[in-house]
PyMOL Python script that loads the backbone (N, CA, C, O; Angstrom):
from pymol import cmd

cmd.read_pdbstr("""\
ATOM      1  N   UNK A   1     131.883  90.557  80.205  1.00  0.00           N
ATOM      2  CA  UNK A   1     131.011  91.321  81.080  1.00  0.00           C
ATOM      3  C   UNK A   1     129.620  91.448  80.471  1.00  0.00           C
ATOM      4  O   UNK A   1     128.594  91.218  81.112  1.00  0.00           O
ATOM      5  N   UNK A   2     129.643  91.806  79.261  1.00  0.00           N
ATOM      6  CA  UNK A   2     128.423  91.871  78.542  1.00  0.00           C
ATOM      7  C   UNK A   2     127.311  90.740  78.748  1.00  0.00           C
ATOM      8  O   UNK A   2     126.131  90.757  79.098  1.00  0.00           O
ATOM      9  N   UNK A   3     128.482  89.467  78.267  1.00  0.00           N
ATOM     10  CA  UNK A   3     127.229  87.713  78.651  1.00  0.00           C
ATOM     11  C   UNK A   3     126.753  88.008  80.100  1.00  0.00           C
ATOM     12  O   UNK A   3     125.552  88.176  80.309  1.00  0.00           O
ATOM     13  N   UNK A   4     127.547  88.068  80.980  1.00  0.00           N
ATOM     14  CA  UNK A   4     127.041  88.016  82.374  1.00  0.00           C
ATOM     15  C   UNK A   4     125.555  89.477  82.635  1.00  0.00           C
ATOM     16  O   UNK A   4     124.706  89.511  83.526  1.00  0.00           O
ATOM     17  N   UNK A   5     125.723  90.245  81.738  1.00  0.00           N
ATOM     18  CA  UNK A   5     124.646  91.239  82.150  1.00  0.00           C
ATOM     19  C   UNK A   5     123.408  90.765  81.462  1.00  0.00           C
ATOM     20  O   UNK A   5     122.363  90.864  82.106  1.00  0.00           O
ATOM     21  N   UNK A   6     123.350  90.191  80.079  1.00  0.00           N
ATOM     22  CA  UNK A   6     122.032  89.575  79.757  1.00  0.00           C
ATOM     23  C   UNK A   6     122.006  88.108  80.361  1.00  0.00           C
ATOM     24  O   UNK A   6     120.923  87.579  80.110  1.00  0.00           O
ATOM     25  N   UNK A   7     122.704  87.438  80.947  1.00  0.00           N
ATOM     26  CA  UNK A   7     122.701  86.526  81.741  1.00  0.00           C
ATOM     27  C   UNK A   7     121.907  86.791  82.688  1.00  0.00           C
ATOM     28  O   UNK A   7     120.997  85.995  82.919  1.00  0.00           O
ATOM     29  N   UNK A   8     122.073  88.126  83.573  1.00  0.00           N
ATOM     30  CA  UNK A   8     120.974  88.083  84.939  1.00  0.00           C
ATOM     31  C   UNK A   8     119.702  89.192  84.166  1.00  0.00           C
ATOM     32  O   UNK A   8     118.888  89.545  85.019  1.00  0.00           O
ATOM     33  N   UNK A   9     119.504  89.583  83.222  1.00  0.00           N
ATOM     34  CA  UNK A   9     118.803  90.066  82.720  1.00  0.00           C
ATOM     35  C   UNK A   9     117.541  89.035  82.179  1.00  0.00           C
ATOM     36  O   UNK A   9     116.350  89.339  82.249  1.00  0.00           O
ATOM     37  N   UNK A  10     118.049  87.805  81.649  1.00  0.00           N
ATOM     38  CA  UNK A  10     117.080  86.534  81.470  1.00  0.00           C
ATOM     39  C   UNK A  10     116.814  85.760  82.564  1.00  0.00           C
ATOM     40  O   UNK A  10     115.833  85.031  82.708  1.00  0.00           O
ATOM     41  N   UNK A  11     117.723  85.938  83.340  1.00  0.00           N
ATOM     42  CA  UNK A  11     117.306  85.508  84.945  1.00  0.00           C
ATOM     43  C   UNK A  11     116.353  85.952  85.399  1.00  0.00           C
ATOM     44  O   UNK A  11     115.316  85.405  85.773  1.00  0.00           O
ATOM     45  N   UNK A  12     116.708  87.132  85.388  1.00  0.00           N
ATOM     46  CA  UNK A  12     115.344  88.281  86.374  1.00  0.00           C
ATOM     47  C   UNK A  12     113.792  87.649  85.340  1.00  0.00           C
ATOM     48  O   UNK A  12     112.931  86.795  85.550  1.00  0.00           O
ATOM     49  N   UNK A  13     113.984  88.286  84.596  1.00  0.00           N
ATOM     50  CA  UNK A  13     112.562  88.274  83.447  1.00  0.00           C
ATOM     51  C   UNK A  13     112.256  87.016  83.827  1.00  0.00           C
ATOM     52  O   UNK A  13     111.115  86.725  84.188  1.00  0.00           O
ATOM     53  N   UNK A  14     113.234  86.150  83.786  1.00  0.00           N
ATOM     54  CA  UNK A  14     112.252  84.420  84.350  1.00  0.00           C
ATOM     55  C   UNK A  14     111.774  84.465  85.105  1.00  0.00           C
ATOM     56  O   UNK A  14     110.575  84.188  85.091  1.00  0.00           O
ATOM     57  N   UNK A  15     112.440  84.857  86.274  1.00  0.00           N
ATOM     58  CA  UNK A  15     111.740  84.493  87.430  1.00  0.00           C
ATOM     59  C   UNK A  15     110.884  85.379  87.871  1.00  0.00           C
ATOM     60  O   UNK A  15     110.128  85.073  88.792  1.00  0.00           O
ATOM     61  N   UNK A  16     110.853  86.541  87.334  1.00  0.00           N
ATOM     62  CA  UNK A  16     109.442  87.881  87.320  1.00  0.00           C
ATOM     63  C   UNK A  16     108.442  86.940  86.982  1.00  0.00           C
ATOM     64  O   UNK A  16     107.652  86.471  87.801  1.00  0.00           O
ATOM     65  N   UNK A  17     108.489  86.542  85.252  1.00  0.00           N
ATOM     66  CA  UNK A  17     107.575  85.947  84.799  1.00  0.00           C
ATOM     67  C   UNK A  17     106.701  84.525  85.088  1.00  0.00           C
ATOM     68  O   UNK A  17     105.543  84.293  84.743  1.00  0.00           O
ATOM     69  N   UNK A  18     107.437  83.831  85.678  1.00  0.00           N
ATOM     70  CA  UNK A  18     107.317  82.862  86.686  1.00  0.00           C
ATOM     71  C   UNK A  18     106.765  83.032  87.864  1.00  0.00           C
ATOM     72  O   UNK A  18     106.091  82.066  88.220  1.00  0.00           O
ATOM     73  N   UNK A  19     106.803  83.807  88.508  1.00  0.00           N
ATOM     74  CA  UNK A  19     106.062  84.172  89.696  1.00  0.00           C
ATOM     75  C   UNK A  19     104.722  85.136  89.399  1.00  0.00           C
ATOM     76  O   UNK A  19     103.802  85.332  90.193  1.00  0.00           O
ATOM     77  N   UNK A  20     104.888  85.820  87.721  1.00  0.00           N
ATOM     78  CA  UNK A  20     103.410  86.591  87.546  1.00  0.00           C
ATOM     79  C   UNK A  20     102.771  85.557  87.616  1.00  0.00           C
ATOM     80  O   UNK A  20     101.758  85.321  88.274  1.00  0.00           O
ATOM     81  N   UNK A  21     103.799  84.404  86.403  1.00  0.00           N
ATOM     82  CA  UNK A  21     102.578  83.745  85.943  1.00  0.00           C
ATOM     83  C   UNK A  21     101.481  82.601  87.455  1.00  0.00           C
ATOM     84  O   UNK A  21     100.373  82.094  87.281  1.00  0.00           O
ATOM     85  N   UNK A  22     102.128  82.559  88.442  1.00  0.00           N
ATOM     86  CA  UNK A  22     101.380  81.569  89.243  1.00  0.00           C
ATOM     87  C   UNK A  22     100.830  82.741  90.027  1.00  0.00           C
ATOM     88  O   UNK A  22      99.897  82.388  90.749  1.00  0.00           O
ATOM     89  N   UNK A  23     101.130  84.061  90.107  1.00  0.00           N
ATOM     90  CA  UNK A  23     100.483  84.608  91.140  1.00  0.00           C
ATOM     91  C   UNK A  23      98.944  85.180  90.217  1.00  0.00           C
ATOM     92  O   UNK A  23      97.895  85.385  90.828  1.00  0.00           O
ATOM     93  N   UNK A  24      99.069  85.373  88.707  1.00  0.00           N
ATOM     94  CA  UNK A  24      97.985  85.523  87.984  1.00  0.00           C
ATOM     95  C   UNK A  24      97.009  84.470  88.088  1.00  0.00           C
ATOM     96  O   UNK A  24      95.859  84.873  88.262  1.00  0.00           O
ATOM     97  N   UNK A  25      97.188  83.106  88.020  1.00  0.00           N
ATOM     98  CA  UNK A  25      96.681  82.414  87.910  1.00  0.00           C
ATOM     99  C   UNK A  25      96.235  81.258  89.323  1.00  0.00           C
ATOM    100  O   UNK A  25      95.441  80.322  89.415  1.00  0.00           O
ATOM    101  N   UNK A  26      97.041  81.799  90.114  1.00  0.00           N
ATOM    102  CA  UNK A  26      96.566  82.014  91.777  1.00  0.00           C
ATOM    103  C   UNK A  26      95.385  82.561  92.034  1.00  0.00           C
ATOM    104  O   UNK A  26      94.433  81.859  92.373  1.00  0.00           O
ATOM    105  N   UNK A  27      95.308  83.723  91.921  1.00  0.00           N
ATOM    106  CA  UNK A  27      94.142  84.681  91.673  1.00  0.00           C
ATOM    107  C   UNK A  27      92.704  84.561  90.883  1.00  0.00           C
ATOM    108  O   UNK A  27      91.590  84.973  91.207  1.00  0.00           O
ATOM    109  N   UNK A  28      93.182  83.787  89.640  1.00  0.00           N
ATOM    110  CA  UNK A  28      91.840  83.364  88.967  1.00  0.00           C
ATOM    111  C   UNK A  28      91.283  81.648  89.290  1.00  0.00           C
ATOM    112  O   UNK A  28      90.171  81.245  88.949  1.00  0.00           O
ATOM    113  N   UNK A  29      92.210  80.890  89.930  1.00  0.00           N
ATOM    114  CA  UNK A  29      90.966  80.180  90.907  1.00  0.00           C
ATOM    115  C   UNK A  29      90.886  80.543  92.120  1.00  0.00           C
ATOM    116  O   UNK A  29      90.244  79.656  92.683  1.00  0.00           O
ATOM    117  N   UNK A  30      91.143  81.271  92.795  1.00  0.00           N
ATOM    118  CA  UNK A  30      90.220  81.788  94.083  1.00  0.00           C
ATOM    119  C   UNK A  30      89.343  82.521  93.605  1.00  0.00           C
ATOM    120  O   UNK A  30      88.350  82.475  94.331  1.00  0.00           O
ATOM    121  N   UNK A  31      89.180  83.294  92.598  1.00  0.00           N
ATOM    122  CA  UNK A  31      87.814  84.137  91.962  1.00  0.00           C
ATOM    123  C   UNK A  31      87.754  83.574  90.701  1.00  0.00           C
ATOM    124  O   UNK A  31      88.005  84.138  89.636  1.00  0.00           O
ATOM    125  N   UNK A  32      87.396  82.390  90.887  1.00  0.00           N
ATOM    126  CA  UNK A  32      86.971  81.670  89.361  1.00  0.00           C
ATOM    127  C   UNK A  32      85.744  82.191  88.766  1.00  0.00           C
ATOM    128  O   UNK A  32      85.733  82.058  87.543  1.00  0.00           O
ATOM    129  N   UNK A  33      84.526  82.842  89.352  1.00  0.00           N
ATOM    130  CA  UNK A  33      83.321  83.216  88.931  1.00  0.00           C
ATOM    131  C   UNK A  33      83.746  84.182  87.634  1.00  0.00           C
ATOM    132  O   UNK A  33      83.115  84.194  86.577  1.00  0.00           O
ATOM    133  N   UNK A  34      84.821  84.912  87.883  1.00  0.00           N
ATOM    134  CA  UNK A  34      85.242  85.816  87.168  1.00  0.00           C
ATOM    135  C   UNK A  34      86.759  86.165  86.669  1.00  0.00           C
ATOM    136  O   UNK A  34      87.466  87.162  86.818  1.00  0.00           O
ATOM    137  N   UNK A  35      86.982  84.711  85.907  1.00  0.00           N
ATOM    138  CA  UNK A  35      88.446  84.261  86.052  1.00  0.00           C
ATOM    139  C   UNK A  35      88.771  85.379  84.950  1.00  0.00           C
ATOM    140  O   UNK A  35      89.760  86.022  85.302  1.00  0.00           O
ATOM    141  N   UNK A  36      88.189  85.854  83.595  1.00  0.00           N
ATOM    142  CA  UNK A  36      89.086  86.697  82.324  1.00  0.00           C
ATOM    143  C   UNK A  36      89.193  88.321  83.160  1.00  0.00           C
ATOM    144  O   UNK A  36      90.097  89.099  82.855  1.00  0.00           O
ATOM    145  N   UNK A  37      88.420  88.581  83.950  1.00  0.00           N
ATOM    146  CA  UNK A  37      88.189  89.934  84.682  1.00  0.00           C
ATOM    147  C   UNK A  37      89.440  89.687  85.389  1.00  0.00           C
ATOM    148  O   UNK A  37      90.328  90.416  84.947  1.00  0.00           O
ATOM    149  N   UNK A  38      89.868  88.835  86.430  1.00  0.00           N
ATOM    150  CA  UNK A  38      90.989  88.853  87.195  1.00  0.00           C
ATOM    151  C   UNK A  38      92.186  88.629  86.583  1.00  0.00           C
ATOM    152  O   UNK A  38      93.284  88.898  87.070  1.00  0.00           O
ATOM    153  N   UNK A  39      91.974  88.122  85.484  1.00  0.00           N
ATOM    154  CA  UNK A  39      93.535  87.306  84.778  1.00  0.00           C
ATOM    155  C   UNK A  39      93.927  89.067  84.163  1.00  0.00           C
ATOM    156  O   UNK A  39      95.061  89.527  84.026  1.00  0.00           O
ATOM    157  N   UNK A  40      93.118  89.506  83.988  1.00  0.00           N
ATOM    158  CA  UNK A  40      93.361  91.291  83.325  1.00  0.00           C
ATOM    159  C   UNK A  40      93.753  92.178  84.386  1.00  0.00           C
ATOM    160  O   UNK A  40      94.290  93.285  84.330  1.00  0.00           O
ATOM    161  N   UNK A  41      93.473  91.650  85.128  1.00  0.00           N
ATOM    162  CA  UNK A  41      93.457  93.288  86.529  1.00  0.00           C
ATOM    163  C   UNK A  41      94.633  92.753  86.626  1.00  0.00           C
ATOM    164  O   UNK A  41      95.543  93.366  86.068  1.00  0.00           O
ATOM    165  N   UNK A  42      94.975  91.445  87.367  1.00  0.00           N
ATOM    166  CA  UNK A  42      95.954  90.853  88.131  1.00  0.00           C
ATOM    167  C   UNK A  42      97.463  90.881  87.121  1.00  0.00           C
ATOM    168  O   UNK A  42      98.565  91.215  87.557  1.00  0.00           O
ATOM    169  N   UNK A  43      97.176  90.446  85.709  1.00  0.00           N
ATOM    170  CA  UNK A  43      98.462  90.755  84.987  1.00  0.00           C
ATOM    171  C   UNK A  43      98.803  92.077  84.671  1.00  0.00           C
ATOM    172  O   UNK A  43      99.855  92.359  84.098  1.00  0.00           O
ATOM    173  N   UNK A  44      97.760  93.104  85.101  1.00  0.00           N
ATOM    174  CA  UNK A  44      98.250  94.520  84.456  1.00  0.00           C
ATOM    175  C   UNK A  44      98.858  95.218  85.291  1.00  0.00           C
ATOM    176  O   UNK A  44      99.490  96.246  85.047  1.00  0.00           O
ATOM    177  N   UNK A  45      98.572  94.252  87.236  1.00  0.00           N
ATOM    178  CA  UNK A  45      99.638  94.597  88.219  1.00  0.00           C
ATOM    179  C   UNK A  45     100.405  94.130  88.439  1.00  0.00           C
ATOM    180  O   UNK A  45     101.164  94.419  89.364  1.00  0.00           O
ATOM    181  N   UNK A  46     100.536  93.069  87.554  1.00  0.00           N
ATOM    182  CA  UNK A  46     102.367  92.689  87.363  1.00  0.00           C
ATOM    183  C   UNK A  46     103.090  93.231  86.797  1.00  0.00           C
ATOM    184  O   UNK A  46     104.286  93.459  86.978  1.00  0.00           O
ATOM    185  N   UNK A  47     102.124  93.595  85.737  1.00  0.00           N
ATOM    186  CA  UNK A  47     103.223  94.535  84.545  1.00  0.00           C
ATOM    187  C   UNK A  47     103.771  95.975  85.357  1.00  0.00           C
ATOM    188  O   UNK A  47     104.882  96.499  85.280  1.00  0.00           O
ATOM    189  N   UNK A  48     102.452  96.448  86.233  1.00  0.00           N
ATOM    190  CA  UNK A  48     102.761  97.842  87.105  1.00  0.00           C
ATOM    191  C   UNK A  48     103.866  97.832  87.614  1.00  0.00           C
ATOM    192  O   UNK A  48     104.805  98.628  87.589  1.00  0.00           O
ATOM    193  N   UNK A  49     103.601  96.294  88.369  1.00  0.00           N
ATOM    194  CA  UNK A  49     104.673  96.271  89.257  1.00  0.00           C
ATOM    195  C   UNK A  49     106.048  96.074  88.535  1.00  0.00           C
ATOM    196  O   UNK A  49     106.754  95.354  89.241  1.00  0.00           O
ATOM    197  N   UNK A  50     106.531  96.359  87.661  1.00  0.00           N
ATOM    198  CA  UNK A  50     107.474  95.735  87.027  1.00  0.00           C
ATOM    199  C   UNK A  50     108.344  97.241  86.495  1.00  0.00           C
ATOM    200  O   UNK A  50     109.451  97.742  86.692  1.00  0.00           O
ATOM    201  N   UNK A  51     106.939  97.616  85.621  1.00  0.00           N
ATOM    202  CA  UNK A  51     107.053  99.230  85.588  1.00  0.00           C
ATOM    203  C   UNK A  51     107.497 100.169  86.330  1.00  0.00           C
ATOM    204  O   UNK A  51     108.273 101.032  85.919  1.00  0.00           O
ATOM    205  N   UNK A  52     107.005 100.093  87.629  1.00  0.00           N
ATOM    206  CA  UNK A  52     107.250 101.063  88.827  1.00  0.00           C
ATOM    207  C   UNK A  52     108.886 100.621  89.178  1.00  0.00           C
ATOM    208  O   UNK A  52     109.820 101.418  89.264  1.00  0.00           O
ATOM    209  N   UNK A  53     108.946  99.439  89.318  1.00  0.00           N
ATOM    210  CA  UNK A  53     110.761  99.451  89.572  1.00  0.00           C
ATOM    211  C   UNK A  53     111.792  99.700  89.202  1.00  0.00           C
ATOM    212  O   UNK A  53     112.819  99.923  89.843  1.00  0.00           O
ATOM    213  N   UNK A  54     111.541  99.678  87.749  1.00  0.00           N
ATOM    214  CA  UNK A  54     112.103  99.838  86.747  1.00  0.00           C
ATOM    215  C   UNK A  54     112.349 101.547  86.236  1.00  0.00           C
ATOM    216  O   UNK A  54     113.349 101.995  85.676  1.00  0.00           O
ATOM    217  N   UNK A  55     111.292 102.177  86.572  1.00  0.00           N
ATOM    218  CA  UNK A  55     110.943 103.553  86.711  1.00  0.00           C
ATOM    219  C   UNK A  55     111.889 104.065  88.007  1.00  0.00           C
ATOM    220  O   UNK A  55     112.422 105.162  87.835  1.00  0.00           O
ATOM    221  N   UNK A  56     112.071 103.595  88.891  1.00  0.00           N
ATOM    222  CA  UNK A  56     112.934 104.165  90.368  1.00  0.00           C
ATOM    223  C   UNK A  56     114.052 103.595  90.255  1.00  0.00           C
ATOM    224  O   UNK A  56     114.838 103.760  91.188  1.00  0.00           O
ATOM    225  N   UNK A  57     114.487 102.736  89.069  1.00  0.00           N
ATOM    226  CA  UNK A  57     115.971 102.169  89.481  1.00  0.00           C
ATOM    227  C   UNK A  57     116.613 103.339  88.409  1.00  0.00           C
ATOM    228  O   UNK A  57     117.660 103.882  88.762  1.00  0.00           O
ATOM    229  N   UNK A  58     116.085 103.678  87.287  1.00  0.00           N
ATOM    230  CA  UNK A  58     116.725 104.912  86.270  1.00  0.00           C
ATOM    231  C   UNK A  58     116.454 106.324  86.963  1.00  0.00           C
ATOM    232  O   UNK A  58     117.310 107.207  87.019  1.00  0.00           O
ATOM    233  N   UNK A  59     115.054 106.444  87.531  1.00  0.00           N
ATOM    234  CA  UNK A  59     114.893 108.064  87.499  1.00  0.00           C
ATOM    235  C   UNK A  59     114.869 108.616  89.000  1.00  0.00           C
ATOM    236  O   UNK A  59     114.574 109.743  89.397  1.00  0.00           O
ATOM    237  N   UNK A  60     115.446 106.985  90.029  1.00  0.00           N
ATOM    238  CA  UNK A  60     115.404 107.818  91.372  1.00  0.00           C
ATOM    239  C   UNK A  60     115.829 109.262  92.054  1.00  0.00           C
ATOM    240  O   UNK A  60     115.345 109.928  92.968  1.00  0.00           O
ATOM    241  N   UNK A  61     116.968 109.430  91.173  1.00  0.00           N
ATOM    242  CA  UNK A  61     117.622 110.205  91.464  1.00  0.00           C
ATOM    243  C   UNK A  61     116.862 112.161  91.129  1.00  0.00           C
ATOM    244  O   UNK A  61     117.105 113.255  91.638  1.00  0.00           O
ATOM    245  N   UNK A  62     115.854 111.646  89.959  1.00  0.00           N
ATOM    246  CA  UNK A  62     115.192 112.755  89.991  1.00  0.00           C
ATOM    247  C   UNK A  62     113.555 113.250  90.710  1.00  0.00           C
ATOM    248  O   UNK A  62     112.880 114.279  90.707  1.00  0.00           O
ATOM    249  N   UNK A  63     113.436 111.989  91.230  1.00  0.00           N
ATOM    250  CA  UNK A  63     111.890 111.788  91.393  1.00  0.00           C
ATOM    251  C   UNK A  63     112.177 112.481  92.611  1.00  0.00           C
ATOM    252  O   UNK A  63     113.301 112.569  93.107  1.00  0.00           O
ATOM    253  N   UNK A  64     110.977 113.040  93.142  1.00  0.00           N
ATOM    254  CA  UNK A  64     110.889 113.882  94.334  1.00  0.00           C
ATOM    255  C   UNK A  64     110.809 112.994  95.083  1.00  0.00           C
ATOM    256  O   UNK A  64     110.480 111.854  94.752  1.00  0.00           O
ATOM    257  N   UNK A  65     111.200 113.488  96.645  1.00  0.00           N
ATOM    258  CA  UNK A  65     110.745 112.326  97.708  1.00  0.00           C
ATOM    259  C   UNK A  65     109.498 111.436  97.832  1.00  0.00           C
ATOM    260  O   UNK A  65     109.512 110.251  98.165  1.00  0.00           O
ATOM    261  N   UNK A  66     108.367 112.207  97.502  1.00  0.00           N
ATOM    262  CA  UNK A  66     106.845 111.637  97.603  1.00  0.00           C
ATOM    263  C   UNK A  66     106.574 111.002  96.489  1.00  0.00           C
ATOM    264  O   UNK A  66     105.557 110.342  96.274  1.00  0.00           O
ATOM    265  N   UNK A  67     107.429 111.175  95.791  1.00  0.00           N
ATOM    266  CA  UNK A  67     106.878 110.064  94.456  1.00  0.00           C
ATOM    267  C   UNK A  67     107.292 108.524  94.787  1.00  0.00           C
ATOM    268  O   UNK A  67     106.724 107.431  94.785  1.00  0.00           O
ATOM    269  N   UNK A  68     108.822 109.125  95.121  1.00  0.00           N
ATOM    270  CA  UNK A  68     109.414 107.608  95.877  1.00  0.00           C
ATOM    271  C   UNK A  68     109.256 106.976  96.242  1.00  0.00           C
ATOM    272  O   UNK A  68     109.442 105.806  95.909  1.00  0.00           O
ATOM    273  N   UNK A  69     108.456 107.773  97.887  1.00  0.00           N
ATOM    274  CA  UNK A  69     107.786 106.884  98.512  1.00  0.00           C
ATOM    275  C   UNK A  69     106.834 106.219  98.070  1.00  0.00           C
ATOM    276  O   UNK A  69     106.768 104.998  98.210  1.00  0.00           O
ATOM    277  N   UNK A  70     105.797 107.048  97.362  1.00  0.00           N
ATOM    278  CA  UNK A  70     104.860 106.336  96.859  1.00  0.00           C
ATOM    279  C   UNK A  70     104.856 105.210  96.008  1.00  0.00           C
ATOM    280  O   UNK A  70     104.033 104.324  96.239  1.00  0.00           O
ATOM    281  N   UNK A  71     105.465 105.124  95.274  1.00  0.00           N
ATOM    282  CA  UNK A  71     106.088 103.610  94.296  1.00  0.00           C
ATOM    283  C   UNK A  71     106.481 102.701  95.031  1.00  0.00           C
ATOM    284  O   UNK A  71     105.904 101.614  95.051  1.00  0.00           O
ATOM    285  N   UNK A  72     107.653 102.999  95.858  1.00  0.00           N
ATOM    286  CA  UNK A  72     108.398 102.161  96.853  1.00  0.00           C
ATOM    287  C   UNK A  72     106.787 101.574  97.958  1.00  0.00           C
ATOM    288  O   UNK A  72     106.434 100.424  97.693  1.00  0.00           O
ATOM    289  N   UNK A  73     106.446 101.868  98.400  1.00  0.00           N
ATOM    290  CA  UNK A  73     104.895 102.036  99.243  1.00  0.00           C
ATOM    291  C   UNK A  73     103.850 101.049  98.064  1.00  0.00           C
ATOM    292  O   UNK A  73     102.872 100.395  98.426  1.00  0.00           O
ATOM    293  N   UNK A  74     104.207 101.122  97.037  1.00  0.00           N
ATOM    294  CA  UNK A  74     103.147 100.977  96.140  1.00  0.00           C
ATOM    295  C   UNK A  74     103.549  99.198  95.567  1.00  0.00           C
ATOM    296  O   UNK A  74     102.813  98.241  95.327  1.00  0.00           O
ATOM    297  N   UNK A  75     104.856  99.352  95.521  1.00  0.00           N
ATOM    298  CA  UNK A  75     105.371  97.647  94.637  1.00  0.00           C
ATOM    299  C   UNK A  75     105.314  97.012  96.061  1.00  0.00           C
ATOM    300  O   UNK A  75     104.994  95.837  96.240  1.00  0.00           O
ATOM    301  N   UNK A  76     105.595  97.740  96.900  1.00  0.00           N
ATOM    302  CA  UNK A  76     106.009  96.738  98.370  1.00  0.00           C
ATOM    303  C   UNK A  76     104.286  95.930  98.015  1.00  0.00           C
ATOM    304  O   UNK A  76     104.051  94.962  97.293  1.00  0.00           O
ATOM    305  N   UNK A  77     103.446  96.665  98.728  1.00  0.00           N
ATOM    306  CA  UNK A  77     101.930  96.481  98.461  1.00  0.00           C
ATOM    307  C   UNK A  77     101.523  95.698  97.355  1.00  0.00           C
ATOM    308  O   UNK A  77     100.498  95.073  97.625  1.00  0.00           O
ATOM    309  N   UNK A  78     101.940  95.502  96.223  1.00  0.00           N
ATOM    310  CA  UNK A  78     101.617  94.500  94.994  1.00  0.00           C
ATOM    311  C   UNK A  78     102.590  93.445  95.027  1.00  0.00           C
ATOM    312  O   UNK A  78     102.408  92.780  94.007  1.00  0.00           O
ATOM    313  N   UNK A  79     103.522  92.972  95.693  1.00  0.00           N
ATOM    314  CA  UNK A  79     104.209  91.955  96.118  1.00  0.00           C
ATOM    315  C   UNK A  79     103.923  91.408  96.977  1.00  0.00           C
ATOM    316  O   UNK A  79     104.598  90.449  97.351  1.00  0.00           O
TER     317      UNK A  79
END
""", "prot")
cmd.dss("prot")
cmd.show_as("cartoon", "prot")
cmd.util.cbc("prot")
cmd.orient("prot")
């Protein structure tokens, strides 16, 4: 049971990281004028986004409704 949980645990992280990495770098040639400015904003809302889910899958249960929403509202929006 254990292999199978870091099994989809290196799954996930791949394919998170795999999709930052082209959606980061998506982003810095459509705004190439200012590719190190975007490669910073754009990876620090991957990381958000990564954060915020990760944050509602442990502490849903305590977070108030409006926080919820707001995260849930918030990753939808950065995806």
């Amino acid at each position: 049971m254990r292999t199978f949980a870091w099994i989809t645990f290196l799954t996930g992280l791949l394919l998170s990281s795999i999709a930052g990495f082209y959606s980061v770098i998506g982003l810095a040639m459509i705004f190439s004028g200012a590719f190190v400015p975007v490669v910073v904003l754009a990876s620090t809302l991957e990381v958000s986004k990564l954060v915020a889910v990760s944050w509602m899958y442990r502490y849903r249960h305590l977070a108030g409704r409006w926080v919820r929403l707001y995260f849930y509202i918030a990753t939808i929006v950065l995806m």
